[in-house]
Each structure stands twice: as structure tokens, then as C-alpha cells.
Residue, then its C-alpha position, 0 to 999 in steps of 0.5 A: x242028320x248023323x249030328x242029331x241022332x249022337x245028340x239024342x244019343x248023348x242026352x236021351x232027356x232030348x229024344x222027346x224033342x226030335x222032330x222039333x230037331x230036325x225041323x229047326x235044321x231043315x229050316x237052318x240049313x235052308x235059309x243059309x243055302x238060299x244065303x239068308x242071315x241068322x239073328x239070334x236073341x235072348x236075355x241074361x244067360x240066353x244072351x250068352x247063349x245067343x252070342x255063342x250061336x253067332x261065334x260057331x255060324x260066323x267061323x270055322x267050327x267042327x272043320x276048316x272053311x277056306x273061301x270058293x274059288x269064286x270068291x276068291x277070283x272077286x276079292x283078287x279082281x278088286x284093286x289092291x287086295x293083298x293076296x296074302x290075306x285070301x288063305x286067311x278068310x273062311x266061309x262064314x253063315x251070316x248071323x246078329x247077335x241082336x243082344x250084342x248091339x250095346x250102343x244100338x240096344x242101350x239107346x232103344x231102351x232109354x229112348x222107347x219101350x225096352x219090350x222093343x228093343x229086340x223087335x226094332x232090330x228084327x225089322x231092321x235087319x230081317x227080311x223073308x228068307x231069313x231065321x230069327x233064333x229065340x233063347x228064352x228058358x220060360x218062353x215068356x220073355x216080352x222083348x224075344x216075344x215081341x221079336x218073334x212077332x216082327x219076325x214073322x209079320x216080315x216073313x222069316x221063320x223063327x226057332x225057340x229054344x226053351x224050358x219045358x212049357x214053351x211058353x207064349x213064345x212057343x204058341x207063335x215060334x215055326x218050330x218051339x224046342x222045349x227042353x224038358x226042364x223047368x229050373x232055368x240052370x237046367x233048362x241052359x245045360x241042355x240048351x248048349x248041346x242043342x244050338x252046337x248040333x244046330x251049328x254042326x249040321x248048318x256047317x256040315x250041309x254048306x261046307x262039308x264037300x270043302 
């Protein structure tokens, strides 16, 4: 994991927090290898955060991913399918935004209990296999503690990124990557740089032969 060591080596406050690193990357990288999803989630610049993830899982981010063979010989084998456009598709590691469902999440927060409306989405989405990644810089936000919950009850592994407690969240996360900050906007300076070494090593373990 050569991403994690110019990560610690890039933000030292974050040496503290190296095995929580690479636990959440093994866990990453071994759902995706097993063709799991990732749903991300969290509230106002965490949501941000959350949205950011699903950007760099679902595209090429640090290299080029053109589709296998295998893939190609399907989608050319389906009646009508433009040749021309095999060049232009990527490999991609499936990901939800959950806090991206406008329509959806508007409509659990007017009909039901807004503390619920990521969970709703967890036990909609998720299956086993699956990883729920959590944003919230006090560890304490109900409606990303209440996804976790779901998440784990449905057999997915959950990974926090968080401020320096961890928070309730933290006690019930597979793996709590507290960033040793309090203040929110600090919490989130260091919380960019950690989920891009996530992305980087995902996309390293599953397209770095391509």
C-alpha cells in the first residue's frame, strides 16, 4: 500500500491513524474484487465529501480504465450496439451517493423520520459483501448512525471518517479513521486526502495491470 505510506508521509498528523488506513483499504479493495458496491454518506460538507468519493470510484482517477475484453465481447454481442462507443466506456467500482437522491431523500424526510432517511437507502441498496462509507466529523450525526446500524445488521462492512473522538459512530464502525482535529473545517482538510489514497489504492488493486 505505496499510497498509504506518501499519504502519512504528506500529513504526518495522520501517522496516528495508519492501521485504521489500511484496514479501510483491505476492506475496499476486497468488496470491489468480490464485485461489491460502495454507498457513501454524510451531512452538509461531508455530503460533499461523500459525493466526491463516488466521482473518483465510478471514473477513471489517477489512470486510464478501458473496459476488459470480456466486456467488450458482451456489450458488442447485444443487437445494435455502436461499436464506437466501446473506446469511450471505463471500468468503473460501483458507488451511491446516498445524500444525492434528491427526489428519494426529500420524500423520506417529509413522509417519515429524517433520522432515517440514509438507513432507508442502506437497506435498500445494500447487501453483504457490500461497504457503507460514513462522513461525519463528530461521529455523532443520528441519520449516518442509523445507516451504519442498518448496514451492519444487513452484513456490509462500514468505514467512518471522522474528527478526533469518533464519536457513537466510531464505537459501532468495522473500522473509525478519526482525524486527529476537533474543529469541523479542520476535521474536513484532512478528510479530502484520506478518501483520494482510499480511491487511488481501490483503483490501483483493481486496474492497475490495464
Amino acid at each position: 500500500m505505496e499510497i498509504i505510506n506518501s499519504l502519512l508521509e504528506r500529513y504526518p498528523p495522520l501517522v496516528s491513524q495508519e492501521t485504521q488506513l489500511r484496514k479501510a483499504g483491505e476492506i475496499l479493495c476486497s468488496s470491489a474484487r468480490a464485485g461489491g458496491k460502495v454507498l457513501t454518506c454524510g451531512n452538509g460538507g461531508s455530503a460533499s465529501d461523500a459525493e466526491h468519493v463516488v466521482g473518483e470510484l465510478m471514473k477513471d482517477f489517477k489512470q486510464k480504465r478501458p473496459i476488459s475484453e470480456a466486456s467488450k465481447k458482451k456489450l458488442l454481442a447485444s443487437d445494435k450496439f455502436p461499436e464506437d462507443l466501446i473506446n469511450s466506456l471505463q471500468e468503473a467500482v460501483p458507488a451511491i451517493c446516498l445524500n444525492s437522491q434528491t427526489s428519494l431523500l426529500t420524500a423520506l424526510i417529509n413522509d417519515g423520520d429524517p433520522d432515517m432517511a440514509f438507513a432507508q437507502q442502506v437497506y435498500g441498496y445494500g447487501k453483504q459483501g457490500d461497504v457503507l462509507l460514513a462522513f461525519s466529523t463528530s461521529g455523532n450525526s443520528k441519520n449516518v448512525l442509523n445507516a451504519v446500524r442498518v448496514a451492519r445488521a444487513l452484513g456490509m462492512r462500514s468505514i467512518l471518517i471522522s474528527g478526533k473522538s469518533g464519536g457513537k459512530i466510531g464505537d459501532i464502525a468495522d473500522v473509525s479513521i478519526c482525524v486527529p482535529e476537533t474543529e469541523t473545517y479542520k476535521v474536513q482538510e484532512l478528510t479530502l486526502p484520506v478518501y483520494h489514497a482510499l480511491c487511488i489504492l481501490v483503483e490501483q488493486e483493481l486496474f492497475g495491470s490495464l
